[in-house]
Backbone as a ProteinNet text record, in pm:
[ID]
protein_1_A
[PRIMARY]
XXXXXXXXXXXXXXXXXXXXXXXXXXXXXXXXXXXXXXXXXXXXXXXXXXXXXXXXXXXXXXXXXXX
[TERTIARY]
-595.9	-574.8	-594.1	-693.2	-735.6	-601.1	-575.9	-461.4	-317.9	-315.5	-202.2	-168.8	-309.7	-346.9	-353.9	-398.6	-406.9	-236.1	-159.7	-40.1	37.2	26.7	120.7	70	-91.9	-122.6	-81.8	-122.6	-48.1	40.1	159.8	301.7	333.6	289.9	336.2	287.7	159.3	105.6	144.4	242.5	347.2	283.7	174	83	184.3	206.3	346.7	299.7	211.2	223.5	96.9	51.8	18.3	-22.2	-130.7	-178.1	-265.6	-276.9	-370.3	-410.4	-582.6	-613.7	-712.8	-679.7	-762.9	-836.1	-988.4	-1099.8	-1055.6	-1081	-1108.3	-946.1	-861.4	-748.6	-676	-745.4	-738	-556.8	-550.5	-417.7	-428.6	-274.2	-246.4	-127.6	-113.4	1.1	95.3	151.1	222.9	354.5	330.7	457.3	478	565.3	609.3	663.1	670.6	748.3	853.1	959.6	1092	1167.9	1178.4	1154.7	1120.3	1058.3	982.9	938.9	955.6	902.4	873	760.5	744.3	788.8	847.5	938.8	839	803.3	785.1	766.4	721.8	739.7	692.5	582.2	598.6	387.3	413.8	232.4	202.3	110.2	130.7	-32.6	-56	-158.4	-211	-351.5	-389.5	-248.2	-201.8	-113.9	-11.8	-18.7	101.4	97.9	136.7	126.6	201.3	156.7	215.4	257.4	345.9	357.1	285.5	246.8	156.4	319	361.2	488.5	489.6	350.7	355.6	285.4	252	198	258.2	372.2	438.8	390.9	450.6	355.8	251.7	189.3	69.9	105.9	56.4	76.6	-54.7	-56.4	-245.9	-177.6	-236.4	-289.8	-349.6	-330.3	-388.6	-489.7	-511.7	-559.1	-708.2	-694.2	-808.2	-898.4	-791.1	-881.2	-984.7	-880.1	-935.6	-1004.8	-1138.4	-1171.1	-1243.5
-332.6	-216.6	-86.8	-79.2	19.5	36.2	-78.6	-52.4	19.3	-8.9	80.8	179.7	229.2	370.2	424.2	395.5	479.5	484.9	364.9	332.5	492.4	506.1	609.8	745	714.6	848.5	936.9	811.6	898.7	876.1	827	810	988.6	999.9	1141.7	1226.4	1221.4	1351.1	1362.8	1278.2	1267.6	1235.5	1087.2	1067.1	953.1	981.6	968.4	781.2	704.4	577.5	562.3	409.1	397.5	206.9	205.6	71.1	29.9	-113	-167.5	-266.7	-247.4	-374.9	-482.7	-577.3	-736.5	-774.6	-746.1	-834.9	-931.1	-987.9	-1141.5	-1203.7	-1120.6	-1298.9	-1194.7	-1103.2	-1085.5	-1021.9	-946.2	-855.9	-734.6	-685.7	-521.9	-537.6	-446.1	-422	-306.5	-289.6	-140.2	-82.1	10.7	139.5	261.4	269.1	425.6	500	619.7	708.1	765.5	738.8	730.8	844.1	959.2	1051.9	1098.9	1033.2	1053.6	924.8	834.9	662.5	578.9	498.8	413.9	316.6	260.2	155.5	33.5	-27.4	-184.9	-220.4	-234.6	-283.8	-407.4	-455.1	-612	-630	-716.9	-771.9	-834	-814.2	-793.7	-943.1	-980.8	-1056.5	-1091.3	-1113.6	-1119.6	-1221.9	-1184.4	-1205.9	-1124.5	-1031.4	-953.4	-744.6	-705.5	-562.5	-472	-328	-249.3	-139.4	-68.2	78.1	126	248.2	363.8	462.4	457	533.9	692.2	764.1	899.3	935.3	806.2	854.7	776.4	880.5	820.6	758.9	634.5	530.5	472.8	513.9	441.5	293.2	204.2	33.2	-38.3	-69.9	-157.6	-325.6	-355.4	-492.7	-572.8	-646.7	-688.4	-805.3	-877.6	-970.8	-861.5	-726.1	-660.1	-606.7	-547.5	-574.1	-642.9	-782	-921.8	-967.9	-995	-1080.9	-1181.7
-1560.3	-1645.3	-1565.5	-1475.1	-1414.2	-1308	-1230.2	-1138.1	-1237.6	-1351.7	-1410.8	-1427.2	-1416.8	-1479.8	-1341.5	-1248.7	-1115.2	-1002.9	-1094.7	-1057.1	-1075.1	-1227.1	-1301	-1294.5	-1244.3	-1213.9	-1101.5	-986.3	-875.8	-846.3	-906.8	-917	-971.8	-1095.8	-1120.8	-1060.7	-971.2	-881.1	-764.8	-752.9	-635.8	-504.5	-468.9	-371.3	-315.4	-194.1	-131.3	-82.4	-90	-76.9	-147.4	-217.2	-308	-243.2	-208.1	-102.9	-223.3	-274.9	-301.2	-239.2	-193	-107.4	-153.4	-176.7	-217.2	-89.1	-98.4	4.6	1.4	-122.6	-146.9	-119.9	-153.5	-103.4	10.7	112.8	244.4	219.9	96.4	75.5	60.5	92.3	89.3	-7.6	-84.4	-199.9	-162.9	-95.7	-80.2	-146.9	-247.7	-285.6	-169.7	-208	-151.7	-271.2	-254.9	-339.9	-282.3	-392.1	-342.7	-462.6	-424.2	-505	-614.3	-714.1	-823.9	-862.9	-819.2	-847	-737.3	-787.9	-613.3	-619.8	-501.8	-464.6	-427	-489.7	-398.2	-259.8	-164.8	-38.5	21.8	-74.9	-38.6	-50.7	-67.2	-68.2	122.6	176.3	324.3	349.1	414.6	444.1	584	623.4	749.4	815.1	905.6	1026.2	1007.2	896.7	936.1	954.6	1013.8	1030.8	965.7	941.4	834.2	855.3	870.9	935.8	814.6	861.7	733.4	723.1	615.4	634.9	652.4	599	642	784.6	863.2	948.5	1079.5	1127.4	1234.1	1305	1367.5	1468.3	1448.3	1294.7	1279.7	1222.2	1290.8	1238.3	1269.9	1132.5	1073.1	1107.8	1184	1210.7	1111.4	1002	919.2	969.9	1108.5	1163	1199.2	1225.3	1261.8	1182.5	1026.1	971.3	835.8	803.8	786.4	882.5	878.5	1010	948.7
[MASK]
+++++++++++++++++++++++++++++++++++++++++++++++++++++++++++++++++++

């Protein structure tokens, strides 16, 4: 419930990616905003890496930081 509400919140305050991360089953959830709505980009898990899309060249290692 809470993830819905923080979904649509900063969906309309226009917060340009929108990551949710699971300790426990070692996941990342990632939107982007794609001019007034966020797009989907995929559920991500230790062995795989993520560009940060507003931050050129930045790419998270999910093996580094799942350990």
């Amino acid at each position: 419930m809470d993830r819905w509400k923080k979904y649509q919140l900063y969906e309309k305050a226009g917060v340009k990616e929108y990551w949710i991360v699971d300790p426990k089953n070692e996941s990342v959830e990632v939107h982007l905003l794609t001019g007034e709505q966020y797009k989907f980009q995929g559920v991500f898990t230790k062995g795989d890496t993520i560009s940060v899309d507003i931050l050129a060249g930045l790419n998270l290692d999910l093996n580094q930081i799942f350990i």
